[in-house]
C-alpha positions in Angstrom: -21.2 -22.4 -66.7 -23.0 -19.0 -67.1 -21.9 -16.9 -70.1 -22.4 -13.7 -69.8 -25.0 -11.5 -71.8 -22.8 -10.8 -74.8 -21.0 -14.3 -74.7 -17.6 -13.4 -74.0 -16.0 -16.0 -72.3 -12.4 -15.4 -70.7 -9.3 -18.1 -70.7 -6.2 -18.1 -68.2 -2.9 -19.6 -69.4 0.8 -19.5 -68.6 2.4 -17.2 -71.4 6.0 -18.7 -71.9 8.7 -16.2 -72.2 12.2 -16.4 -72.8 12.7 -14.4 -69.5 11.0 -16.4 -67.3 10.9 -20.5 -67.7 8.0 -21.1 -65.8 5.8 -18.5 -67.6 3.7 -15.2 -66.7 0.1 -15.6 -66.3 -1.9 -14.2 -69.0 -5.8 -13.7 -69.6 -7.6 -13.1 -72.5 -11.1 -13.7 -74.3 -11.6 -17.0 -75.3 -11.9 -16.0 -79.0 -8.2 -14.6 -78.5 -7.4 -17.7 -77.4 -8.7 -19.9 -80.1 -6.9 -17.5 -82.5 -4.3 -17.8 -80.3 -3.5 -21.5 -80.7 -4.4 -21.4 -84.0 -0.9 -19.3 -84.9 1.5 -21.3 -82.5 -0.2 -24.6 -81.3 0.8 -25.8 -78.2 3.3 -22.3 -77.4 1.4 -21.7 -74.4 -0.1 -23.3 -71.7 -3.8 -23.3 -71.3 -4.7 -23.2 -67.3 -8.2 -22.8 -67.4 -11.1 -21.8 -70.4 -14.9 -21.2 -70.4 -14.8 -18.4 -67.6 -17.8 -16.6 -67.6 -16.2 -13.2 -66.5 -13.0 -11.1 -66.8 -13.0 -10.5 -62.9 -13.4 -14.3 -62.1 -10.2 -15.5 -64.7 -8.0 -12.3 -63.0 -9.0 -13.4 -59.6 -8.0 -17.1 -61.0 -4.8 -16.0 -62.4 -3.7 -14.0 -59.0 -4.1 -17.4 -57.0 -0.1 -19.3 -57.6 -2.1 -22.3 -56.3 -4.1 -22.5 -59.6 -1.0 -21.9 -61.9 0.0 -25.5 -62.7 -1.5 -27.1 -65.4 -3.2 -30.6 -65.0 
């Protein structure tokens, strides 16, 4: 995958919340992400990581076909 010229790479994943069970899809930088994890392992549900732009994981996030984990 292409990173982009300043290496930010972009991560989609279902952010659980109390008012809705099946999750709200989220995206942030992949460094967010890892930080992320780090504080409450396993809380959310990563769909997708290594995006190479902020357009590409919103477009990703938009489509409910790509909102089930694997």
């Amino acid at each position: 995958m292409i990173e982009t010229a300043n290496n930010e790479l972009w991560v989609v994943y279902l952010m659980k919340m109390r008012e809705m069970p099946n999750g709200m899809p989220a995206v942030i930088e992949q460094h967010e992400w890892e930080k992320l994890e780090s504080v409450v392992p396993g809380r959310h549900t990563l769909l997708r990581d290594r995006i190479a732009s902020e357009a590409e994981a919103d477009q990703f996030a938009r489509n409910p076909s790509t909102l089930t984990p694997n």
